[in-house]
C-alpha positions in Angstrom: 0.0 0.0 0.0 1.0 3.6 -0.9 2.4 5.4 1.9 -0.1 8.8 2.8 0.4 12.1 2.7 0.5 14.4 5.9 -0.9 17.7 5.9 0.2 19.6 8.6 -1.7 23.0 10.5 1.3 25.0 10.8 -0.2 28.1 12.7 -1.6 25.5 15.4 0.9 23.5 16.1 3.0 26.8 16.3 1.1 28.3 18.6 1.3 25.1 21.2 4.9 25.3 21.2 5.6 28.6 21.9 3.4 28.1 24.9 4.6 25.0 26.1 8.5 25.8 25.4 9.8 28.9 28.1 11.0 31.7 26.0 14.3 32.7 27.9 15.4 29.1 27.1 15.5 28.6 23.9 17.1 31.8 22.1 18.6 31.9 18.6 22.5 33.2 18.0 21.0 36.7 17.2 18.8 36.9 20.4 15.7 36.6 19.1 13.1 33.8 20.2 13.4 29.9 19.3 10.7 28.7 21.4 8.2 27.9 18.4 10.9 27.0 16.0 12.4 24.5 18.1 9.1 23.0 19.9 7.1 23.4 16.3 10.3 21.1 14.1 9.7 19.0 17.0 6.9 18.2 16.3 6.9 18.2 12.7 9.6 15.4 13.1 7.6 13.1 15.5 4.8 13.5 13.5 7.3 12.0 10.5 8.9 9.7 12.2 5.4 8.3 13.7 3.6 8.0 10.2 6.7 7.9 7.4 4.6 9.6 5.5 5.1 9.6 1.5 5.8 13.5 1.3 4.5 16.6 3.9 2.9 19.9 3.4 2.6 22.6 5.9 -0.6 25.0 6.1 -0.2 28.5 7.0 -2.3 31.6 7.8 -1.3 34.7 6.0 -2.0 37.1 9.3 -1.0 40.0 7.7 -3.9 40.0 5.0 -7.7 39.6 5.6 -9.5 36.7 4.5 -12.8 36.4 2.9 -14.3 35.3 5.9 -13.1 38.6 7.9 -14.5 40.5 5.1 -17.7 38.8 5.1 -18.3 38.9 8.6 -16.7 41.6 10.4 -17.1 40.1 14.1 -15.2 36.9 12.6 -12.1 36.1 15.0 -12.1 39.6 16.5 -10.0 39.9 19.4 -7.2 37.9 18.6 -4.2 39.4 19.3 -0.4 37.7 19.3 2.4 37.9 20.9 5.7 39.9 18.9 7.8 37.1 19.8 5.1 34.6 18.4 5.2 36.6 15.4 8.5 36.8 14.3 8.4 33.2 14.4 5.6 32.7 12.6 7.3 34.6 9.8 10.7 32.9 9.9 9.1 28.9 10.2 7.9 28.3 6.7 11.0 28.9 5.1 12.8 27.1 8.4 11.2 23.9 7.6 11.9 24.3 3.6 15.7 23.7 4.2 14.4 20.6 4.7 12.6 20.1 1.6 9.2 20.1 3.1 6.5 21.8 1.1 4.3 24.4 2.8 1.1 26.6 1.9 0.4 29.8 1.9 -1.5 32.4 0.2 -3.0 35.8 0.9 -7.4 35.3 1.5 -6.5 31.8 2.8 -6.2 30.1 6.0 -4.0 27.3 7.0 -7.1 25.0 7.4 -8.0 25.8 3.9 -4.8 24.1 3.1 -5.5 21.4 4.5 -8.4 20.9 3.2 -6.6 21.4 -0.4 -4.1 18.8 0.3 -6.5 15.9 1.4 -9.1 16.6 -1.7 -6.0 16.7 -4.1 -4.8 13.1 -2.3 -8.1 11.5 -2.6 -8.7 12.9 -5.9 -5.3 10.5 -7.2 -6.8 7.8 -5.2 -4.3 7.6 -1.9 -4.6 8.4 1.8 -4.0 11.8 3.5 -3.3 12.6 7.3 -4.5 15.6 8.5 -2.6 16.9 11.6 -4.2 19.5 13.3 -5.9 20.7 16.6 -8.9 22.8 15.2 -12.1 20.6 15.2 -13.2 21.9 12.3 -11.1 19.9 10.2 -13.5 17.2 11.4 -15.4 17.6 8.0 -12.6 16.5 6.1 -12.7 13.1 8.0 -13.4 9.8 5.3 -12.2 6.6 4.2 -9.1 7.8 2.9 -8.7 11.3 5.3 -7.5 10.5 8.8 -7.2 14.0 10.8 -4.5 13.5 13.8 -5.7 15.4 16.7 -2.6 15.9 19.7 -2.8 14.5 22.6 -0.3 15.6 25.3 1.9 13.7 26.6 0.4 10.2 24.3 0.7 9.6 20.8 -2.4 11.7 18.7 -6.2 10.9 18.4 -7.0 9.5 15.3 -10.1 10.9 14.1 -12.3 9.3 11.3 -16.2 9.5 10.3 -17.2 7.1 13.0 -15.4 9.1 15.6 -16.8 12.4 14.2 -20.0 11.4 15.0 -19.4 9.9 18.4 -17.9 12.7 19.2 -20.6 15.2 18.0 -23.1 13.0 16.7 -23.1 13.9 12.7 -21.3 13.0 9.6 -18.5 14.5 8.7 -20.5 16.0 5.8 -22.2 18.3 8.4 -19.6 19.3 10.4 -20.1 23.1 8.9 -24.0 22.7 9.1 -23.1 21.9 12.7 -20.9 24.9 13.1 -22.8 27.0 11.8 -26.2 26.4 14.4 -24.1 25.8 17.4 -21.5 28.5 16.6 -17.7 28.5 17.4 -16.4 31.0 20.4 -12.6 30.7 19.0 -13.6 32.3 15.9 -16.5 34.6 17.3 -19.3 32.4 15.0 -22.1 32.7 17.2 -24.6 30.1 15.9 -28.0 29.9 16.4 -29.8 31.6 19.0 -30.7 29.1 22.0 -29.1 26.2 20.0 -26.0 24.3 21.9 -23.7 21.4 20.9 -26.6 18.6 21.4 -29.6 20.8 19.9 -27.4 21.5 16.6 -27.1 17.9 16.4 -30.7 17.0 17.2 -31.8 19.3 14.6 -28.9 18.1 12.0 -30.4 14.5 12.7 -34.0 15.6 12.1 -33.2 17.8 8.7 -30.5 16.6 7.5 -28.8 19.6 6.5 -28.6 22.9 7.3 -30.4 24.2 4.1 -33.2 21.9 4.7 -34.2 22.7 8.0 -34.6 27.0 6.9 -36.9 25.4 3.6 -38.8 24.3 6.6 -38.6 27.7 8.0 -37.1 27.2 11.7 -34.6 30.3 12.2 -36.4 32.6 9.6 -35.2 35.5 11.4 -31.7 34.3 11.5 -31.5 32.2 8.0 -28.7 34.7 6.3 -26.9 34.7 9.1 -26.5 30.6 9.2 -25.8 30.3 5.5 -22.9 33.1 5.9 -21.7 30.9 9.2 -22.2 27.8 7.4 -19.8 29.7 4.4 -17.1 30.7 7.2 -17.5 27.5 8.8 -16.5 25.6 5.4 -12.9 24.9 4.5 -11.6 25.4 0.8 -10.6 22.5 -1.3 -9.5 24.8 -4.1 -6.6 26.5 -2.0 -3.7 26.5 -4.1 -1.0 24.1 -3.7 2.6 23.2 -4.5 3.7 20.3 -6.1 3.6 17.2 -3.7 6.2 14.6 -5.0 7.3 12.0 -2.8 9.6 13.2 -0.5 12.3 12.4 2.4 12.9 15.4 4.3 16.5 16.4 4.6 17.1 16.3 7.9 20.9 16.8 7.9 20.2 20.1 6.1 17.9 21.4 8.3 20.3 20.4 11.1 23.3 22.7 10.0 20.4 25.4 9.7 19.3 25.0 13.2 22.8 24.7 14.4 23.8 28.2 12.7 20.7 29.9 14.0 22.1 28.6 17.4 19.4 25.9 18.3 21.9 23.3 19.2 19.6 21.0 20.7 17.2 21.0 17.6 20.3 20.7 15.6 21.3 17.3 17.2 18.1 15.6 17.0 17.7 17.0 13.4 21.3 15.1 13.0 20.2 11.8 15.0 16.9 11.6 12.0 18.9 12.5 9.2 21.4 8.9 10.4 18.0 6.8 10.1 17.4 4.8 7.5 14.9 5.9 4.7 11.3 4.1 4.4 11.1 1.7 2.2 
């Protein structure tokens, strides 16, 4: 069997390393901050070694540039705000991890789970497997036969999450994750759903209708039917997110080793060194 591909959310596992990793410890040659770019190659590496995937793409936001969900709904993750540090590293990982020869995404008007979304449509579409590594539940609707998303756990190897877990956990089909979304809303990204409908009423009322469309041609939510359809449109990733080419591909680990090591990220660099000795996968 074909080996899969992994699509990785760049931005979120980003994020949960500069958090986890103390700043003061991990500082670059220059003096700026490694936190993220050590704890987020990390984990780009475990997540390699773990699956020996067939090639790897990682899925950025473009922060600096509105999408057409901020556009279209003005209220649509207001409030966030990051860190300098954080953002300098942001900037700097894409092109970190590319020594390597790993692909990534990124685009003005996209997100990273856009991306992602991309990469596992283009995978099934020439009939292989894709992995989908991220912590943002709404990646759930790309769950299927051949799309496995990889949810971290800490401390434990990640949650695999397919259709039949979807719906345990939420109690719909991948399908209508965004219908879902869109009635129950999503406080990270200031959706705010349907008025008096939670986690369990979405879902009763996705397991009734069907779908989100059918249950407003029934005319519950008249009041508030624009409003859904435009939360079900934010709430729905893009499979036509431009890509790179994905060739199979063995990261070069050595390279990105003598990177880290000139940037002053020792430790990275010797781990980097220790995967680059391994033996390919067959």
């Amino acid at each position: 069997m074909s080996r899969p591909l992994l699509a990785m959310d760049g931005d979120s596992f980003a994020h949960r390393a500069y958090h986890a990793l103390p700043k003061r410890a991990f500082r670059r040659s220059d003096g700026g901050p490694g936190n993220a770019l050590e704890g987020f190659t990390n984990m780009l590496l475990r997540f390699w070694q773990g699956e020996r995937p067939r090639a790897v793409i990682v899925a950025w936001d473009t922060l600096e540039v509105p999408t057409y969900r901020h556009t279209a709904f003005t209220g649509y993750q207001a409030g966030r705000e990051f860190e300098p540090e954080l953002l300098e590293q942001l900037a700097l990982l894409p092109e970190f991890v590319a020594v390597a020869g790993i692909a990534y995404a990124k685009a003005p008007g996209y997100e990273a789970d856009d991306f992602l979304a991309a990469a596992a449509a283009h995978e099934e579409g020439s009939g292989g497997t894709a992995l989908v590594a991220t912590s943002d539940r709404d990646a759930f609707q790309l769950a299927s036969e051949r799309t496995t998303i990889l949810q971290p756990v800490r401390g434990s190897a990640p949650t695999r999450i397919g259709p039949a877990e979807v719906h345990e956990r939420y109690g719909v089909d991948p399908v209508q994750v965004p219908d879902f979304i869109a009635l129950r809303g999503d406080p990270s990204d200031k959706i705010p759903g349907a008025r008096g409908v939670g986690e369990k009423g979405a879902a009763n009322l996705l397991g009734l209708y069907g779908s989100l469309e059918r249950l407003l041609e029934e005319g519950r939510f008249a009041a508030e039917a624009e409003a859904l359809r435009l939360y079900r449109e934010l709430a729905t990733l893009d499979r036509s997110a431009p890509l790179p080419p994905l060739p199979d591909t063995v990261p070069d680990w050595g390279a990105l080793a003598a990177h880290a090591r000139e940037m002053g990220l020792a430790r990275l660099a010797g781990r980097l060194e220790e995967a680059g000795n391994e033996s390919t996968p067959s």
